[in-house]
C-alpha positions as CSV (number, residue, x, y, z in Angstrom):
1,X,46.1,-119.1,-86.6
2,X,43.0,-120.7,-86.3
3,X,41.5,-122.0,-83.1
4,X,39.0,-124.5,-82.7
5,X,37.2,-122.7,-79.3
6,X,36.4,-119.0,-78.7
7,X,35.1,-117.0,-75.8
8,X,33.7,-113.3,-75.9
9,X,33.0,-111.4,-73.0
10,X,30.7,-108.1,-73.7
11,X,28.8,-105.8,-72.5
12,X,27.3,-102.6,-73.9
13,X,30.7,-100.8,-74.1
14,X,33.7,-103.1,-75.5
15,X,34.1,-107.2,-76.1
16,X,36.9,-108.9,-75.7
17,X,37.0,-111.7,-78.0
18,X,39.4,-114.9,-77.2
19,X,40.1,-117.5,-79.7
20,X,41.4,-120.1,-77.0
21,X,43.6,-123.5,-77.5
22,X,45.3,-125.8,-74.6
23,X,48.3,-123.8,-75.2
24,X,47.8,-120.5,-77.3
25,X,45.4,-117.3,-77.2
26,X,44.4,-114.7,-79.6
27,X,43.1,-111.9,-78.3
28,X,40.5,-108.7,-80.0
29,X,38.5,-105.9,-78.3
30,X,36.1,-104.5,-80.1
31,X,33.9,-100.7,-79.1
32,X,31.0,-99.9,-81.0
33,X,31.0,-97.0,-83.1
34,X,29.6,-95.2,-80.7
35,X,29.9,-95.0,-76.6
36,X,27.4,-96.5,-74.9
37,X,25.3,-93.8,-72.7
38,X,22.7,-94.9,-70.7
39,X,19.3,-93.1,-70.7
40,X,16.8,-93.0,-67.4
41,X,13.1,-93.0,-67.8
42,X,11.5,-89.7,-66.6
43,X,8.2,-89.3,-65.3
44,X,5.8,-88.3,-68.2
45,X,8.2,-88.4,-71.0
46,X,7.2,-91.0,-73.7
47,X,9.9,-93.6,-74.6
48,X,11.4,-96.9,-73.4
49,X,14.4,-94.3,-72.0
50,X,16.8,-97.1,-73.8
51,X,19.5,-96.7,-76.6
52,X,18.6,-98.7,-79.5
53,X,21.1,-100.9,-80.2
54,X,24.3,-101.0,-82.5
55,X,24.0,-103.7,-85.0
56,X,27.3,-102.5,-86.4
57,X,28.8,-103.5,-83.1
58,X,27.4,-107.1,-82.8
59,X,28.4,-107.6,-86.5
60,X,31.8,-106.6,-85.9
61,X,31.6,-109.6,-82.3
62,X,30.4,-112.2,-85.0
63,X,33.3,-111.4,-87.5
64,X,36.1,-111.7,-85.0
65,X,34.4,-115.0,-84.2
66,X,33.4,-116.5,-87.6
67,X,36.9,-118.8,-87.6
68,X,35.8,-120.7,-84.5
69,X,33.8,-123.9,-84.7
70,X,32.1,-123.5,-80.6
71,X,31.4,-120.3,-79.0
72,X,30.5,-119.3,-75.5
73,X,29.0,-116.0,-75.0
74,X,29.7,-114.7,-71.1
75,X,29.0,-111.0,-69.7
76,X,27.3,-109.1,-66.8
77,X,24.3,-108.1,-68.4
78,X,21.9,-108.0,-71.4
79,X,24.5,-107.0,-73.8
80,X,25.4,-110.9,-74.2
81,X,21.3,-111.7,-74.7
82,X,21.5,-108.7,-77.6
83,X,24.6,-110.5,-79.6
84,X,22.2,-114.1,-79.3
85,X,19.4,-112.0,-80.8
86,X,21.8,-110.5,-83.5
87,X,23.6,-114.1,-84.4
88,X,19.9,-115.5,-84.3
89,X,18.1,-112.7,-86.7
90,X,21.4,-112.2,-89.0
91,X,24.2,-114.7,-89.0
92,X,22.1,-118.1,-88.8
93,X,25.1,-120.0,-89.6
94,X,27.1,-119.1,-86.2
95,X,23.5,-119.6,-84.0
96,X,24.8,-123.5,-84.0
97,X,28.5,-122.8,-83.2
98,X,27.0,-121.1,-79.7
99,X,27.6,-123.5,-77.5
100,X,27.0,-121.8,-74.1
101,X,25.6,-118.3,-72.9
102,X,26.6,-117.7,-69.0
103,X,26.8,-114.6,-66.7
104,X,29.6,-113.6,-65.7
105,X,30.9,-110.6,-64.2
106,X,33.9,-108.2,-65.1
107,X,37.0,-110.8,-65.2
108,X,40.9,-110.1,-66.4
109,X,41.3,-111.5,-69.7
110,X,43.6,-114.4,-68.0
111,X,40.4,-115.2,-65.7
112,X,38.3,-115.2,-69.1
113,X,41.3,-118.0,-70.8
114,X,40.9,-119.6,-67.2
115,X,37.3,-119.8,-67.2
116,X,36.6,-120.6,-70.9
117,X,39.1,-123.3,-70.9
118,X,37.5,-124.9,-68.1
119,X,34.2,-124.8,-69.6
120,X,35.1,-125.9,-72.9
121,X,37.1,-129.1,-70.5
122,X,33.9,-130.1,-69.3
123,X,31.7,-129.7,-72.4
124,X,34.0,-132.2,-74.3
125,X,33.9,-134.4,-71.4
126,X,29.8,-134.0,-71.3
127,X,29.7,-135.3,-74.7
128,X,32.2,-138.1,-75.0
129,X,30.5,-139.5,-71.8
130,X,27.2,-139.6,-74.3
Protein backbone atom coordinates (compact mmCIF):
# COMPACT_ATOMS: atom_id res chain seq x y z
CA UNK A 1 0.00 0.00 0.00
CA UNK A 2 1.06 3.30 -0.76
CA UNK A 3 0.74 6.31 1.39
CA UNK A 4 0.67 9.78 0.45
CA UNK A 5 2.63 11.13 3.86
CA UNK A 6 5.76 9.67 5.63
CA UNK A 7 7.58 10.43 8.79
CA UNK A 8 11.16 9.13 9.76
CA UNK A 9 12.60 9.54 13.05
CA UNK A 10 16.57 8.77 13.20
CA UNK A 11 19.34 9.19 14.84
CA UNK A 12 22.86 7.79 14.47
CA UNK A 13 21.74 4.21 15.48
CA UNK A 14 18.25 2.99 13.88
CA UNK A 15 15.22 5.03 11.92
CA UNK A 16 11.98 4.26 12.12
CA UNK A 17 10.29 5.08 9.02
CA UNK A 18 6.23 5.62 8.98
CA UNK A 19 4.35 5.79 5.94
CA UNK A 20 1.16 7.51 7.69
CA UNK A 21 -2.64 7.90 6.33
CA UNK A 22 -5.87 9.25 8.45
CA UNK A 23 -6.51 5.62 9.10
CA UNK A 24 -3.51 3.21 8.33
CA UNK A 25 0.39 2.95 9.21
CA UNK A 26 3.28 1.13 7.74
CA UNK A 27 5.98 0.84 9.78
CA UNK A 28 10.26 -0.05 8.90
CA UNK A 29 13.41 0.33 11.17
CA UNK A 30 16.27 0.45 9.56
CA UNK A 31 20.33 0.12 11.56
CA UNK A 32 23.15 0.87 9.58
CA UNK A 33 25.55 -1.77 8.74
CA UNK A 34 27.44 -0.95 11.36
CA UNK A 35 26.73 0.32 15.22
CA UNK A 36 27.12 3.59 15.83
CA UNK A 37 30.23 4.19 18.45
CA UNK A 38 30.90 7.44 19.40
CA UNK A 39 34.59 8.69 19.49
CA UNK A 40 35.94 11.60 22.16
CA UNK A 41 38.58 14.03 21.15
CA UNK A 42 41.84 13.57 23.12
CA UNK A 43 44.20 16.15 23.88
CA UNK A 44 46.99 16.03 21.22
CA UNK A 45 45.70 13.42 19.03
CA UNK A 46 44.95 14.67 15.47
CA UNK A 47 41.35 14.05 14.14
CA UNK A 48 37.84 15.54 14.22
CA UNK A 49 37.34 12.34 17.06
CA UNK A 50 34.01 11.76 14.72
CA UNK A 51 32.83 8.55 12.81
CA UNK A 52 32.46 9.26 9.34
CA UNK A 53 29.25 8.66 8.21
CA UNK A 54 27.36 5.65 6.71
CA UNK A 55 26.04 6.50 3.33
CA UNK A 56 24.74 3.02 3.04
CA UNK A 57 22.53 3.77 6.00
CA UNK A 58 20.93 7.13 4.70
CA UNK A 59 20.45 5.34 1.30
CA UNK A 60 18.69 2.59 2.82
CA UNK A 61 16.16 5.85 4.98
CA UNK A 62 15.61 7.24 1.34
CA UNK A 63 14.50 3.89 -0.23
CA UNK A 64 11.96 3.07 2.44
CA UNK A 65 10.74 6.52 1.69
CA UNK A 66 10.89 6.89 -2.10
CA UNK A 67 6.78 5.84 -2.35
CA UNK A 68 5.76 8.94 -0.39
CA UNK A 69 4.95 12.22 -2.08
CA UNK A 70 5.80 14.68 1.47
CA UNK A 71 8.31 13.85 3.98
CA UNK A 72 9.15 15.19 7.42
CA UNK A 73 12.43 14.38 8.90
CA UNK A 74 12.27 14.50 13.03
CA UNK A 75 15.14 13.31 15.51
CA UNK A 76 17.17 14.40 18.62
CA UNK A 77 20.25 15.21 16.96
CA UNK A 78 22.42 15.75 13.86
CA UNK A 79 21.69 12.41 12.46
CA UNK A 80 18.42 14.06 10.84
CA UNK A 81 20.75 17.15 9.37
CA UNK A 82 23.18 14.14 7.84
CA UNK A 83 20.10 12.31 5.87
CA UNK A 84 19.16 16.29 4.43
CA UNK A 85 22.78 16.41 3.36
CA UNK A 86 22.61 12.83 1.90
CA UNK A 87 18.98 13.42 0.02
CA UNK A 88 20.53 16.93 -1.07
CA UNK A 89 24.06 15.50 -2.47
CA UNK A 90 22.48 12.00 -3.89
CA UNK A 91 18.71 11.65 -4.31
CA UNK A 92 17.79 15.25 -5.74
CA UNK A 93 14.49 14.05 -6.70
CA UNK A 94 13.29 13.37 -2.84
CA UNK A 95 15.09 16.98 -1.60
CA UNK A 96 11.48 18.46 -2.88
CA UNK A 97 9.26 15.80 -1.18
CA UNK A 98 10.96 17.10 2.30
CA UNK A 99 8.51 19.01 3.52
CA UNK A 100 9.60 19.66 7.19
CA UNK A 101 12.82 18.94 9.33
CA UNK A 102 11.99 19.37 13.33
CA UNK A 103 13.67 18.16 16.62
CA UNK A 104 12.23 15.97 18.33
CA UNK A 105 13.29 13.79 21.08
CA UNK A 106 12.97 9.96 21.60
CA UNK A 107 8.99 9.31 21.09
CA UNK A 108 6.99 5.73 20.91
CA UNK A 109 6.17 5.08 17.49
CA UNK A 110 2.25 5.85 18.34
CA UNK A 111 3.64 9.49 19.63
CA UNK A 112 5.61 9.61 16.17
CA UNK A 113 1.83 8.66 14.10
CA UNK A 114 0.41 11.23 16.73
CA UNK A 115 2.82 13.90 16.00
CA UNK A 116 3.30 13.48 12.21
CA UNK A 117 -0.38 13.40 11.65
CA UNK A 118 -0.76 16.53 13.33
CA UNK A 119 1.77 18.21 11.49
CA UNK A 120 0.94 16.98 8.21
CA UNK A 121 -3.13 18.45 9.53
CA UNK A 122 -1.75 21.75 9.77
CA UNK A 123 0.55 21.83 6.73
CA UNK A 124 -2.51 21.04 4.44
CA UNK A 125 -4.39 23.62 6.26
CA UNK A 126 -1.26 26.25 5.78
CA UNK A 127 -1.60 25.84 2.15
CA UNK A 128 -5.30 25.68 1.27
CA UNK A 129 -5.60 28.91 3.40
CA UNK A 130 -2.92 30.30 0.53
Amino acid sequence: MSHYHAVVWLDHSEAHVMHVSPDDVEKSVIHPAKPHTRLHAKGGVVGAGRQAEDPAYYHGIVEALKDAQEILVVGPAHAKLQLIKHIHAHDHGMASKVIGVETVDHPSDAQLVAYARKYFVAKDRMRSQT
